[in-house]
Chimera marker file (.cmm) of the C-alpha trace (Angstrom):
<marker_set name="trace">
<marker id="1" x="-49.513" y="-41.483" z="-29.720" r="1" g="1" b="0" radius="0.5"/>
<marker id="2" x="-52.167" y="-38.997" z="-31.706" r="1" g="1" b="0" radius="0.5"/>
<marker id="3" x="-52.451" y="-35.203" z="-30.929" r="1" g="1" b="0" radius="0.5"/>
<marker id="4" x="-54.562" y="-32.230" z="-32.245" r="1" g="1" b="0" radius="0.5"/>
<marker id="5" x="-57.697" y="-34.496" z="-33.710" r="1" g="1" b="0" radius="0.5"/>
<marker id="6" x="-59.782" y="-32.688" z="-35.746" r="1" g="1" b="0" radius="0.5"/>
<marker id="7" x="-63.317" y="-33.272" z="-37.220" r="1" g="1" b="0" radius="0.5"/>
<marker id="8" x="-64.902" y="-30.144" z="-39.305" r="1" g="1" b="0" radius="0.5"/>
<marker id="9" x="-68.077" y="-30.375" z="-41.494" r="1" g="1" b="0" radius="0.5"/>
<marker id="10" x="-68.221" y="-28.818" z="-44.821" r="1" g="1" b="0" radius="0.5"/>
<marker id="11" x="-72.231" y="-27.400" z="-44.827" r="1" g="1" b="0" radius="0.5"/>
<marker id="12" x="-73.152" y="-25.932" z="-48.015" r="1" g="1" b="0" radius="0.5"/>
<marker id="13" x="-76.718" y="-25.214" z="-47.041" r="1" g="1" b="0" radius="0.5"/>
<marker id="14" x="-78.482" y="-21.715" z="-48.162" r="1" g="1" b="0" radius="0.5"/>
<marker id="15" x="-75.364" y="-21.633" z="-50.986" r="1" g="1" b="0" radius="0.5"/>
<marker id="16" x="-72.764" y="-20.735" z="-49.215" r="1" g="1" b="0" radius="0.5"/>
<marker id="17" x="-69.602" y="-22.813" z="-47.817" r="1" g="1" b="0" radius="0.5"/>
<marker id="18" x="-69.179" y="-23.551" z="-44.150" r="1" g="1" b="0" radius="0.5"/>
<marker id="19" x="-66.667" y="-25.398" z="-42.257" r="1" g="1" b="0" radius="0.5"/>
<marker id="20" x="-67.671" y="-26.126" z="-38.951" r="1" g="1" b="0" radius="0.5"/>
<marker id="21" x="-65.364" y="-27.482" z="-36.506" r="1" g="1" b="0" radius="0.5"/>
<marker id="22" x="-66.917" y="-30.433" z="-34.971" r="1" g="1" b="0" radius="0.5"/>
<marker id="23" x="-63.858" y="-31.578" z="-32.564" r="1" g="1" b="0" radius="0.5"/>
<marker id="24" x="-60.990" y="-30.048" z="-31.902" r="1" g="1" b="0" radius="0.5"/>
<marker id="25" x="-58.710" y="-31.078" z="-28.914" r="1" g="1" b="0" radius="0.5"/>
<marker id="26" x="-55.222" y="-31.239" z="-28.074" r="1" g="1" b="0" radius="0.5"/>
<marker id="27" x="-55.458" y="-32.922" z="-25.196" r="1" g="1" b="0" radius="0.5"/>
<marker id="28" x="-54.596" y="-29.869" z="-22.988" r="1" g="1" b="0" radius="0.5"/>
<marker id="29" x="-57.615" y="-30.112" z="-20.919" r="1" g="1" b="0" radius="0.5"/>
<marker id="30" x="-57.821" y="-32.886" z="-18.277" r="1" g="1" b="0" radius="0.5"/>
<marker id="31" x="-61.396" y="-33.745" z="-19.187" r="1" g="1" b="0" radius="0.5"/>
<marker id="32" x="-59.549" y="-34.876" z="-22.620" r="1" g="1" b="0" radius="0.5"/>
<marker id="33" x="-62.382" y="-32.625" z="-24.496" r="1" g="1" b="0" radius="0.5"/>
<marker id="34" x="-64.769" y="-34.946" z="-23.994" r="1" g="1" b="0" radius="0.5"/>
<marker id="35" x="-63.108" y="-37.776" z="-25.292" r="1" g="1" b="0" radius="0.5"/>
<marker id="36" x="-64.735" y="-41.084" z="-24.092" r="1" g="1" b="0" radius="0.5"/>
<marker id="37" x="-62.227" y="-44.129" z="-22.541" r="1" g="1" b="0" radius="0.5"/>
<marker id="38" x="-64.071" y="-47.206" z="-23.538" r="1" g="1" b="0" radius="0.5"/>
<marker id="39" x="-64.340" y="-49.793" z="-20.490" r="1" g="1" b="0" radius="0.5"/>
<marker id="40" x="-64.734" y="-52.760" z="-23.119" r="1" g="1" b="0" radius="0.5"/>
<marker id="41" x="-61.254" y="-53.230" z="-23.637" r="1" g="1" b="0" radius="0.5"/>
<marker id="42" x="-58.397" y="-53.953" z="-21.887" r="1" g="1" b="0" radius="0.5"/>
<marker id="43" x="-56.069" y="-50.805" z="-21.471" r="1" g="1" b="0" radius="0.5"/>
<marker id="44" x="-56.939" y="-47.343" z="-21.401" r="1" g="1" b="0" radius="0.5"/>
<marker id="45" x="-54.796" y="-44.612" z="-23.155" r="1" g="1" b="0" radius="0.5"/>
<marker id="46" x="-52.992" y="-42.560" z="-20.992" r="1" g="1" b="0" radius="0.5"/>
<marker id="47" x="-52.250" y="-38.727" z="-21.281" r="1" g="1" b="0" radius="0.5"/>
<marker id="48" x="-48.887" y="-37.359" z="-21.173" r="1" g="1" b="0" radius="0.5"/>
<marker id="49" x="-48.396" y="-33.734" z="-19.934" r="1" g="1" b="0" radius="0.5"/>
<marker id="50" x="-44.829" y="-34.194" z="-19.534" r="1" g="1" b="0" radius="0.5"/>
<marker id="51" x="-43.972" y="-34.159" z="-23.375" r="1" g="1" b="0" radius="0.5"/>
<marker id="52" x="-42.524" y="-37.723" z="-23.245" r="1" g="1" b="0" radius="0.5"/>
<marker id="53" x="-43.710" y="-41.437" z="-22.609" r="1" g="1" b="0" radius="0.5"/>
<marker id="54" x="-42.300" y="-43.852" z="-19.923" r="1" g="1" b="0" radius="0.5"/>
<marker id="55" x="-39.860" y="-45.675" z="-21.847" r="1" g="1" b="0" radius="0.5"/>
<marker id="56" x="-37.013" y="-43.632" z="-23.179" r="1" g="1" b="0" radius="0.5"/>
<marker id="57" x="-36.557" y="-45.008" z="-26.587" r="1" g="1" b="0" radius="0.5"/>
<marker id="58" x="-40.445" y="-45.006" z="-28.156" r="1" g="1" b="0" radius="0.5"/>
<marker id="59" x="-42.456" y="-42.212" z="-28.383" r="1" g="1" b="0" radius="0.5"/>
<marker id="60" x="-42.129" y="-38.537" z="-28.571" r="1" g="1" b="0" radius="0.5"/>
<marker id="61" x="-39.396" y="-37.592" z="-27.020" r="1" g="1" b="0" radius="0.5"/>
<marker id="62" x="-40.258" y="-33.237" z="-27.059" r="1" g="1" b="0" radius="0.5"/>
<marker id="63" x="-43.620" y="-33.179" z="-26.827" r="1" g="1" b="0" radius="0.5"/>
<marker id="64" x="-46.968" y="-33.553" z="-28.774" r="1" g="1" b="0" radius="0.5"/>
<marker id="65" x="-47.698" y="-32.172" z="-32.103" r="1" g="1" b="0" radius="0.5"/>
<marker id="66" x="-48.360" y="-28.577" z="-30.674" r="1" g="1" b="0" radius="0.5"/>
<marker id="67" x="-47.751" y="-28.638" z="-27.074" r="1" g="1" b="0" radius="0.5"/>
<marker id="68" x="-46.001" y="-30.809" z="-24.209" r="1" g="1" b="0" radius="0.5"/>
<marker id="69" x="-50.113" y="-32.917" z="-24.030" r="1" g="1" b="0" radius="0.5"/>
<marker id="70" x="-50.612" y="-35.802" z="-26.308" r="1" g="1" b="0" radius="0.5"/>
<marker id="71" x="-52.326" y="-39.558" z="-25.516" r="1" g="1" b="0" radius="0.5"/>
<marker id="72" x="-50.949" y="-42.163" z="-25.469" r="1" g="1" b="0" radius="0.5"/>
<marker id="73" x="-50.506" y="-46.079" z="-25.082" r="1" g="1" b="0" radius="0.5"/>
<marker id="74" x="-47.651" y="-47.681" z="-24.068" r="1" g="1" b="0" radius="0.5"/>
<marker id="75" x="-46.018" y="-50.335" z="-26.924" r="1" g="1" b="0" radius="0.5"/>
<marker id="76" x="-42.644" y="-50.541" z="-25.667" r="1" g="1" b="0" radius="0.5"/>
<marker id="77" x="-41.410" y="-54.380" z="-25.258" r="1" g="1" b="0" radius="0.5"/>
<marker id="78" x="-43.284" y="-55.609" z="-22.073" r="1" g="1" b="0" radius="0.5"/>
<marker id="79" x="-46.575" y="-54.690" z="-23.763" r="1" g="1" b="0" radius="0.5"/>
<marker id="80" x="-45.714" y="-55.605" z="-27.170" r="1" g="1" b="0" radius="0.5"/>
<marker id="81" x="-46.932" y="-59.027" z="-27.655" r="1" g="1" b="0" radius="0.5"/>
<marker id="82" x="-50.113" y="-58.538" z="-25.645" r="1" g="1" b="0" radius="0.5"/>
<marker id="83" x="-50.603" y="-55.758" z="-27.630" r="1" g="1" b="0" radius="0.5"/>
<marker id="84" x="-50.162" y="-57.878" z="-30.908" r="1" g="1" b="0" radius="0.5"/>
<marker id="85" x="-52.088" y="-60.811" z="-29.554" r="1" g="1" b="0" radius="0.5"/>
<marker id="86" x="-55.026" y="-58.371" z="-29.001" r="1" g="1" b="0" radius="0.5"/>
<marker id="87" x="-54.414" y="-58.874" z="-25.686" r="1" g="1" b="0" radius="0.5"/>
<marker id="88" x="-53.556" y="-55.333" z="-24.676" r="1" g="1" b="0" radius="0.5"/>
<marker id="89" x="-55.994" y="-52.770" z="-26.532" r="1" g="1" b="0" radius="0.5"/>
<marker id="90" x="-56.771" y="-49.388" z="-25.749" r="1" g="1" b="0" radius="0.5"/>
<marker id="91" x="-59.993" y="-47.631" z="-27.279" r="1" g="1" b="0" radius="0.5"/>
<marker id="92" x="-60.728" y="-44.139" z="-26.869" r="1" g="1" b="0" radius="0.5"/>
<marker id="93" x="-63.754" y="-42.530" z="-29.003" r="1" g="1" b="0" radius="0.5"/>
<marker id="94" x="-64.464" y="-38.455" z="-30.245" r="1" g="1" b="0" radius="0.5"/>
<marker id="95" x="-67.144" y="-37.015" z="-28.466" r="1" g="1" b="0" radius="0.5"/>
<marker id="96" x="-70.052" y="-37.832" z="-30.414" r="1" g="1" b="0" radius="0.5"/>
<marker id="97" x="-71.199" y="-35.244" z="-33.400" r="1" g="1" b="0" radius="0.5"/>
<marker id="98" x="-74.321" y="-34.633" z="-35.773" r="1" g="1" b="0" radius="0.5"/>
<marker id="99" x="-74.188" y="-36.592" z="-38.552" r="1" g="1" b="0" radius="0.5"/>
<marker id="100" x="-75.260" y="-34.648" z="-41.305" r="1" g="1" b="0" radius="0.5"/>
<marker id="101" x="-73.095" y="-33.277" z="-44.191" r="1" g="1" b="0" radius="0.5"/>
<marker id="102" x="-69.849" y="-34.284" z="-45.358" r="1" g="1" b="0" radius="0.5"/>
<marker id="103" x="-66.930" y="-34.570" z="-42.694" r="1" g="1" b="0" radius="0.5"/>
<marker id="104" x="-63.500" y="-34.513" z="-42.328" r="1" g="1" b="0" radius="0.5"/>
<marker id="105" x="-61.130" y="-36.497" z="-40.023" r="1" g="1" b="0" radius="0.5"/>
<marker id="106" x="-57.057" y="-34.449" z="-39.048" r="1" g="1" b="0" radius="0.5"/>
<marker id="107" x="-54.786" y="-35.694" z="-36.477" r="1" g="1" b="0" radius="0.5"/>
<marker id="108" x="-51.471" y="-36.258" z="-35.919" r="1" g="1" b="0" radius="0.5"/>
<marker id="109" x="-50.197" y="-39.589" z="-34.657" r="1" g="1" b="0" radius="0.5"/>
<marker id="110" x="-46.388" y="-40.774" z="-33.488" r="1" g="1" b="0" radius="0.5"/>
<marker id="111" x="-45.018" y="-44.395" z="-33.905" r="1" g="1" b="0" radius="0.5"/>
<marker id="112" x="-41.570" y="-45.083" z="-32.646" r="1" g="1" b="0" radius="0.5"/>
<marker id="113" x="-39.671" y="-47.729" z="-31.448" r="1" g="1" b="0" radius="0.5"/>
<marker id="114" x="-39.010" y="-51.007" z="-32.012" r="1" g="1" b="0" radius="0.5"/>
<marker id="115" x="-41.927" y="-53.801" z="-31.877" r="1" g="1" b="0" radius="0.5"/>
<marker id="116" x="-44.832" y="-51.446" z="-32.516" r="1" g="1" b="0" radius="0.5"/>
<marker id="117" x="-48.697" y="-51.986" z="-32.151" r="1" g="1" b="0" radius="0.5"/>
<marker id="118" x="-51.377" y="-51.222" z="-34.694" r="1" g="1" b="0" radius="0.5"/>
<marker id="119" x="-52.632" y="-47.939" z="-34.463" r="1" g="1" b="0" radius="0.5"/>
<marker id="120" x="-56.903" y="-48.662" z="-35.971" r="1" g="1" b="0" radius="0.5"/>
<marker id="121" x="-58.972" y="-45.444" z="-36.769" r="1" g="1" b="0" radius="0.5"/>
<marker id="122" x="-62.256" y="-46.375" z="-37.670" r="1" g="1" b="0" radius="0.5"/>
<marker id="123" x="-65.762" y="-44.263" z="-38.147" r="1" g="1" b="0" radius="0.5"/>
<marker id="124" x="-68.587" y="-45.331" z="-35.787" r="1" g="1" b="0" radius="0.5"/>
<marker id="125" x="-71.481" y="-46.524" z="-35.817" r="1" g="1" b="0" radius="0.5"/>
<marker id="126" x="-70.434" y="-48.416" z="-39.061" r="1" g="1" b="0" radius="0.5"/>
<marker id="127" x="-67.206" y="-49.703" z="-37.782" r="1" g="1" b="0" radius="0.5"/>
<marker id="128" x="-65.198" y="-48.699" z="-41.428" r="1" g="1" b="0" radius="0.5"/>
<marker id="129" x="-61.871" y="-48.294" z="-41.094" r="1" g="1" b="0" radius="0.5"/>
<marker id="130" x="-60.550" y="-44.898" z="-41.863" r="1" g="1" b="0" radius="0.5"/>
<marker id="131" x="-56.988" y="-45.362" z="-41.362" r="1" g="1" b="0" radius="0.5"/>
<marker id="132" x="-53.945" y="-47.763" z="-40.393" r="1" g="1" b="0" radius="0.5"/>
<marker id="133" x="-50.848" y="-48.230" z="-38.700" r="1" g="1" b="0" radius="0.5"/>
<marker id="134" x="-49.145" y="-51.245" z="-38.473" r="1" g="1" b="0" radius="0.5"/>
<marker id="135" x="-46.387" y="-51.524" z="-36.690" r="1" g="1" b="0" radius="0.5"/>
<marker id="136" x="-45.091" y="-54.829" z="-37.418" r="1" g="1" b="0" radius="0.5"/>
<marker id="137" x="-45.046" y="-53.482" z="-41.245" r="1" g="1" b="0" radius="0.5"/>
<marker id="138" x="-45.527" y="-49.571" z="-41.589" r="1" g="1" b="0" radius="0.5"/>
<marker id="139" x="-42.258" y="-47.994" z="-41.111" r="1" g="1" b="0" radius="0.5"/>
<marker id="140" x="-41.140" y="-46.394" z="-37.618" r="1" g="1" b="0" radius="0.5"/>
<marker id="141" x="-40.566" y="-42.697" z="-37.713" r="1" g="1" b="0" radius="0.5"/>
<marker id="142" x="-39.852" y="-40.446" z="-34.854" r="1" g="1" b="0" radius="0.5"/>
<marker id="143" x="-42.075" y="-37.272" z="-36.132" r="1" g="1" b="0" radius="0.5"/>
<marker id="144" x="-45.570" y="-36.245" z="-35.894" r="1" g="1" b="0" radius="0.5"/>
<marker id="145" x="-47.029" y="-37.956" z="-39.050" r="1" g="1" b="0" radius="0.5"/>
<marker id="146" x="-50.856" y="-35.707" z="-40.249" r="1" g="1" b="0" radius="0.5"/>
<marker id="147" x="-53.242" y="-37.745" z="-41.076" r="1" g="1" b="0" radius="0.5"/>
<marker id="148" x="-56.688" y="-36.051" z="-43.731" r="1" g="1" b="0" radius="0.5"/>
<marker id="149" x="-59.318" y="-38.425" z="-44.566" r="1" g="1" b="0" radius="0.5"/>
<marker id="150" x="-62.955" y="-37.452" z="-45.407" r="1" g="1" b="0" radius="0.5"/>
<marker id="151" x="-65.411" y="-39.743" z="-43.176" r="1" g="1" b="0" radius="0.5"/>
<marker id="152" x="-68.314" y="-41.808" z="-44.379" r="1" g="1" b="0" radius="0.5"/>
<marker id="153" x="-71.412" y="-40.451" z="-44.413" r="1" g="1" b="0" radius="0.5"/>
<marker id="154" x="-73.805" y="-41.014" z="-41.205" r="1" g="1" b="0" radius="0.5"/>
<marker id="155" x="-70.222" y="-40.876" z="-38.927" r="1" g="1" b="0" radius="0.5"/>
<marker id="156" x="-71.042" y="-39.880" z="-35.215" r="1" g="1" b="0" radius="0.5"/>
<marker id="157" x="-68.010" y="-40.214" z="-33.541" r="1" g="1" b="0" radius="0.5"/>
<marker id="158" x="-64.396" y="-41.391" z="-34.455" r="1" g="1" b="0" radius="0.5"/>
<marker id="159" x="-63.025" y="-44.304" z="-32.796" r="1" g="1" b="0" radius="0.5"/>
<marker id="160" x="-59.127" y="-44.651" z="-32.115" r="1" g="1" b="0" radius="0.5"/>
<marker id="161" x="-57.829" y="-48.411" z="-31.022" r="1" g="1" b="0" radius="0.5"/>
<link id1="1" id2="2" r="1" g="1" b="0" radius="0.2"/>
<link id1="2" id2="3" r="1" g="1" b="0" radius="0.2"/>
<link id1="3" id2="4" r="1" g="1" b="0" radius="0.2"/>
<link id1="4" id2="5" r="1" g="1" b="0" radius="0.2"/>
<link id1="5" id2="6" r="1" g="1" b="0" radius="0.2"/>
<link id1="6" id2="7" r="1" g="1" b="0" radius="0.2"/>
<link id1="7" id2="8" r="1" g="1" b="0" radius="0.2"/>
<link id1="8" id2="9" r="1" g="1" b="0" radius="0.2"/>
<link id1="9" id2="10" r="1" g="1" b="0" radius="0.2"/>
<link id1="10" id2="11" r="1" g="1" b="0" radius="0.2"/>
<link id1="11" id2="12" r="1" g="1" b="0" radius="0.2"/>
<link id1="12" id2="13" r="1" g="1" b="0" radius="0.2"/>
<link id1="13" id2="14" r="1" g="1" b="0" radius="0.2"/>
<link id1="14" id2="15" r="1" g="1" b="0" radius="0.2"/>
<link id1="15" id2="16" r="1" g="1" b="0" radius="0.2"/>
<link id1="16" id2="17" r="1" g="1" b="0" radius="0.2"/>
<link id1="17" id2="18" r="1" g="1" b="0" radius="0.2"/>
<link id1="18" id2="19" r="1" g="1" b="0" radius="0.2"/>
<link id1="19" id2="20" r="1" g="1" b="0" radius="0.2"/>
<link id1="20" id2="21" r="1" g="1" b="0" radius="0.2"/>
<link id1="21" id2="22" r="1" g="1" b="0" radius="0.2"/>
<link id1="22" id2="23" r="1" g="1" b="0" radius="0.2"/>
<link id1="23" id2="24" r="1" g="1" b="0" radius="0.2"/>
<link id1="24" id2="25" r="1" g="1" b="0" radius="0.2"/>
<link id1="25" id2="26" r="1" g="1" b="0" radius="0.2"/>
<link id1="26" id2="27" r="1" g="1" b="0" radius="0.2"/>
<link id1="27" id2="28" r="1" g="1" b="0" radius="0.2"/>
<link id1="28" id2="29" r="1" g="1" b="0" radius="0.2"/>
<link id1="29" id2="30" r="1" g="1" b="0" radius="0.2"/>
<link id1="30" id2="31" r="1" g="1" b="0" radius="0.2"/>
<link id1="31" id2="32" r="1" g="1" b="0" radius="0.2"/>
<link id1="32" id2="33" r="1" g="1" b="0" radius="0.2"/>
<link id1="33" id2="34" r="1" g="1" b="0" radius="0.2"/>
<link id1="34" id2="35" r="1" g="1" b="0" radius="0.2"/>
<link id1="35" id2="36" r="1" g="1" b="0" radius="0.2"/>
<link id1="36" id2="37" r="1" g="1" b="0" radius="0.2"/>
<link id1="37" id2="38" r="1" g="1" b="0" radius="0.2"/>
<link id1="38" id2="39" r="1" g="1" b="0" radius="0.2"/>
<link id1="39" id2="40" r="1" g="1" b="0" radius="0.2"/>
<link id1="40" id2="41" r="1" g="1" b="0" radius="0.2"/>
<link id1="41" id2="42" r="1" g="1" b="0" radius="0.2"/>
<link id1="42" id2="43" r="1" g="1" b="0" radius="0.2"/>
<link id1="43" id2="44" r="1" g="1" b="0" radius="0.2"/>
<link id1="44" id2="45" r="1" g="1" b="0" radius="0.2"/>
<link id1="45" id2="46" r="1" g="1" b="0" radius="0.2"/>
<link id1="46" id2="47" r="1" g="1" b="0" radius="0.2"/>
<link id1="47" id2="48" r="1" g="1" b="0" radius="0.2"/>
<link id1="48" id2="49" r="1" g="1" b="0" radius="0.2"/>
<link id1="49" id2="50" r="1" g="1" b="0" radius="0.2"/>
<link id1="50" id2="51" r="1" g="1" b="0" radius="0.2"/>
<link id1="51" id2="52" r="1" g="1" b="0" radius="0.2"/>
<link id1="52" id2="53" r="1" g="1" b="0" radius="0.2"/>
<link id1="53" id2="54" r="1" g="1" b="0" radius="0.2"/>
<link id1="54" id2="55" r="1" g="1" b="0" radius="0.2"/>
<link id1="55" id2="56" r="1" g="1" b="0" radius="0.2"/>
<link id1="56" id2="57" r="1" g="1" b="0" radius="0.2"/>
<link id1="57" id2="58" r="1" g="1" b="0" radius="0.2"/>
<link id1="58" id2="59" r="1" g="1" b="0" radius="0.2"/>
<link id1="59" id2="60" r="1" g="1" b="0" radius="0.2"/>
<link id1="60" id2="61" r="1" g="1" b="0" radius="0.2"/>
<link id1="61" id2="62" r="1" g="1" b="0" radius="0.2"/>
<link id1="62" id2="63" r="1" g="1" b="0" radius="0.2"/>
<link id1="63" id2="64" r="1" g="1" b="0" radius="0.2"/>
<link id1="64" id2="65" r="1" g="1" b="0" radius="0.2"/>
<link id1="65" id2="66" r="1" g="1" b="0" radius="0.2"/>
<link id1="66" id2="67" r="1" g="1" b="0" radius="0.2"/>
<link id1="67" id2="68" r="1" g="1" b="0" radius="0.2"/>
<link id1="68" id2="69" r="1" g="1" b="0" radius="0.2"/>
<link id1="69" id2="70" r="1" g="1" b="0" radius="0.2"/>
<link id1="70" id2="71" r="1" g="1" b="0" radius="0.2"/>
<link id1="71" id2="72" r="1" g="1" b="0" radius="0.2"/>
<link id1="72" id2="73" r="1" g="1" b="0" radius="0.2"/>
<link id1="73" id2="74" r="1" g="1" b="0" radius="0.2"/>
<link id1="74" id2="75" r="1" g="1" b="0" radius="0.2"/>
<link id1="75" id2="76" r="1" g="1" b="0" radius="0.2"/>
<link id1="76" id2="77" r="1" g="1" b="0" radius="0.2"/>
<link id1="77" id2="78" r="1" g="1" b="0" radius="0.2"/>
<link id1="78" id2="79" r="1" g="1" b="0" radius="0.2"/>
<link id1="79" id2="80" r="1" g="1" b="0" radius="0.2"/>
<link id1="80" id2="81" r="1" g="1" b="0" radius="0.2"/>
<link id1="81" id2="82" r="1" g="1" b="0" radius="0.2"/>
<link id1="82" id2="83" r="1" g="1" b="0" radius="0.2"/>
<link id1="83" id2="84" r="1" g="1" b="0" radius="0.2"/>
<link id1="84" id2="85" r="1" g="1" b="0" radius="0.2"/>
<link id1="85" id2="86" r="1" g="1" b="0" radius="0.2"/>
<link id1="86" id2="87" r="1" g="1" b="0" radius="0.2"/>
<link id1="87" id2="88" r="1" g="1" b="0" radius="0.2"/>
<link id1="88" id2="89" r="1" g="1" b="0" radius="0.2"/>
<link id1="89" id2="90" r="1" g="1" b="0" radius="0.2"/>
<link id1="90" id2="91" r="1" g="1" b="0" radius="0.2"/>
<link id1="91" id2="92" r="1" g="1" b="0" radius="0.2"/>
<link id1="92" id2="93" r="1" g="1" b="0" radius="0.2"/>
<link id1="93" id2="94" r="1" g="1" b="0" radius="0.2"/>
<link id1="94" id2="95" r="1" g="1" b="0" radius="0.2"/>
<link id1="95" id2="96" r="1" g="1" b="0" radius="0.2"/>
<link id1="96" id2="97" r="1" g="1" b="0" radius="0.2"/>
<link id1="97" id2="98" r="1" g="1" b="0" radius="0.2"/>
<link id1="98" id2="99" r="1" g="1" b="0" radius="0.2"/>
<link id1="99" id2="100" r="1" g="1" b="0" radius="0.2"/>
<link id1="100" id2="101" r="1" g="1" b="0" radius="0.2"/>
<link id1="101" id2="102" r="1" g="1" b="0" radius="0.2"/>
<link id1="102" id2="103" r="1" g="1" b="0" radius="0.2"/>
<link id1="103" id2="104" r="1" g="1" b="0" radius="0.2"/>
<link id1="104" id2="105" r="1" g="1" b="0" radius="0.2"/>
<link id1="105" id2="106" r="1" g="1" b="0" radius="0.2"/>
<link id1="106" id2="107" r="1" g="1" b="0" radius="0.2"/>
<link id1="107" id2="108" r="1" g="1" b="0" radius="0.2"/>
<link id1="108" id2="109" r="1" g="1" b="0" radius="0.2"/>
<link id1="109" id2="110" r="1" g="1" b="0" radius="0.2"/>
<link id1="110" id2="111" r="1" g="1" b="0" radius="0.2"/>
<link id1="111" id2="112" r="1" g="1" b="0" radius="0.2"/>
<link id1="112" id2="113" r="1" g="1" b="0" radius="0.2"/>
<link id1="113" id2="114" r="1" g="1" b="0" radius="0.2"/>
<link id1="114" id2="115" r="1" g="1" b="0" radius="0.2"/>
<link id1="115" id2="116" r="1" g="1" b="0" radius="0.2"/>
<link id1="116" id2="117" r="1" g="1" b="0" radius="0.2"/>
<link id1="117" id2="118" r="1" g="1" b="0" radius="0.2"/>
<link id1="118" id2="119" r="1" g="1" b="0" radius="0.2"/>
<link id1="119" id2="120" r="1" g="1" b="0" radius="0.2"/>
<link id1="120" id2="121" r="1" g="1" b="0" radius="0.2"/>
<link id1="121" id2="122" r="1" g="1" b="0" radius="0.2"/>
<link id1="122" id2="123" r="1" g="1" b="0" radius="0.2"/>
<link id1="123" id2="124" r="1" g="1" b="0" radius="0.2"/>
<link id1="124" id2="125" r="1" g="1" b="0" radius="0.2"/>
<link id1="125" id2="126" r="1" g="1" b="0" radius="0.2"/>
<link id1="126" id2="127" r="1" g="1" b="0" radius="0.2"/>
<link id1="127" id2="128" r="1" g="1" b="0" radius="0.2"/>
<link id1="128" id2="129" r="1" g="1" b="0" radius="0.2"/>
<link id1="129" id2="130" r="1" g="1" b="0" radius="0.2"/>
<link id1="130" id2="131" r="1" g="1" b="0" radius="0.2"/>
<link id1="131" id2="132" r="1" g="1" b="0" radius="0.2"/>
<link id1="132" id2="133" r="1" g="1" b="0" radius="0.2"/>
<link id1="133" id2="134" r="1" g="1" b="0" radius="0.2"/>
<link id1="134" id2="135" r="1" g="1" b="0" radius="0.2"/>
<link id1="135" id2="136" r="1" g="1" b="0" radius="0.2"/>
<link id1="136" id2="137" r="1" g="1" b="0" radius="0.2"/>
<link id1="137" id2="138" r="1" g="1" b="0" radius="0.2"/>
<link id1="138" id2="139" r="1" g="1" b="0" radius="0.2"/>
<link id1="139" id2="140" r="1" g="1" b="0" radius="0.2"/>
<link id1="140" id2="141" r="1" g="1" b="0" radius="0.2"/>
<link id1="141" id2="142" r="1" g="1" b="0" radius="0.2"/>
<link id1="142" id2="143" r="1" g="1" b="0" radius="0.2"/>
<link id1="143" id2="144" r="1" g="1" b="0" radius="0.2"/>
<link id1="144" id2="145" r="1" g="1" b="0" radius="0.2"/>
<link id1="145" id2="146" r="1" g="1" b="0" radius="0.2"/>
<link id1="146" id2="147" r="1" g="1" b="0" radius="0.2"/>
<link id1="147" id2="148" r="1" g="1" b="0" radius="0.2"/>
<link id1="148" id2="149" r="1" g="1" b="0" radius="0.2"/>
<link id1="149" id2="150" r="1" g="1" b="0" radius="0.2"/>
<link id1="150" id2="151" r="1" g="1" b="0" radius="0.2"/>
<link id1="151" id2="152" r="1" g="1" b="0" radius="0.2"/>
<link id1="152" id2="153" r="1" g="1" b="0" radius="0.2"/>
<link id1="153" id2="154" r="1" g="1" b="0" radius="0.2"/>
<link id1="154" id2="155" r="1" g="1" b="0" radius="0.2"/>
<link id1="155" id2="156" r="1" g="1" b="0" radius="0.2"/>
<link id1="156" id2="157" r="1" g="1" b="0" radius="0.2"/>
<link id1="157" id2="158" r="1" g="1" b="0" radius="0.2"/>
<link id1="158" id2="159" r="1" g="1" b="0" radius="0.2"/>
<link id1="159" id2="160" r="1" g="1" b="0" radius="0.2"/>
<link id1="160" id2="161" r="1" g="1" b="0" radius="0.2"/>
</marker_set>
């Protein structure tokens, strides 16, 4: 699951220090603030407004990071190995941004459960990988987990798999 993604740009034209916020969505809105469902793939993330997922013992069990609204996709045991096959992938990109000036990726993400998926975060166009869960290694914690990384220069959009 990831909640309250983040992108701000640090402009230090004309001398002085800007952040701008580039994204910013918790997942409130039904439009999913622009967020784009890719049709390439095989899944799509789902949005949960109830606080919880389906199954009972993954996810977030009281909500998203700041609010009941988070996204989602389902890794619980029937999706598992299609899931770990590559089989069952889910890709969901940022609304696309300028691409000047140095930027910063925050969000929150949520792995529970047993016989977890990977969790890929990578900048786009360039396809470099920002960030990784895996869940057949990384360990399984049932928290909101914040995640900071600066983004390569010449990122216009953030894309989560």
């Amino acid at each position: 699951a990831i909640d309250d993604v983040k992108v701000t740009s640090n402009d230090d034209r004309g001398g002085e220090d800007k952040e701008r916020t580039l994204v910013n969505c918790n997942f409130d809105a039904i439009n999913l603030c622009g967020f784009v469902q890719r049709h390439d793939d095989q899944r799509d993330w789902e949005r949960s407004d109830s606080g919880t997922t389906p199954s009972s013992t993954t996810g977030p069990q009281s909500g998203g990071h700041s609010g009941d609204t988070f996204m989602f996709v389902e890794a619980s045991t029937n999706n598992t190995l299609a899931l770990l096959e590559g089989q069952g992938n889910a890709t969901i990109d940022t609304p696309r941004f300028s691409i000047g000036g140095e930027k910063t990726l925050i969000f929150y993400y949520h792995a529970f459960g047993q016989q977890l998926g990977i969790l890929k975060v990578t900048a786009q166009p360039s396809n470099a990988q920002i960030f990784i869960f895996d869940g057949r290694t990384d360990e399984s914690r049932d928290e909101w987990m914040e995640v900071i990384e600066l983004l390569p220069r010449g990122t216009s959009s953030v894309r989560f798999q």
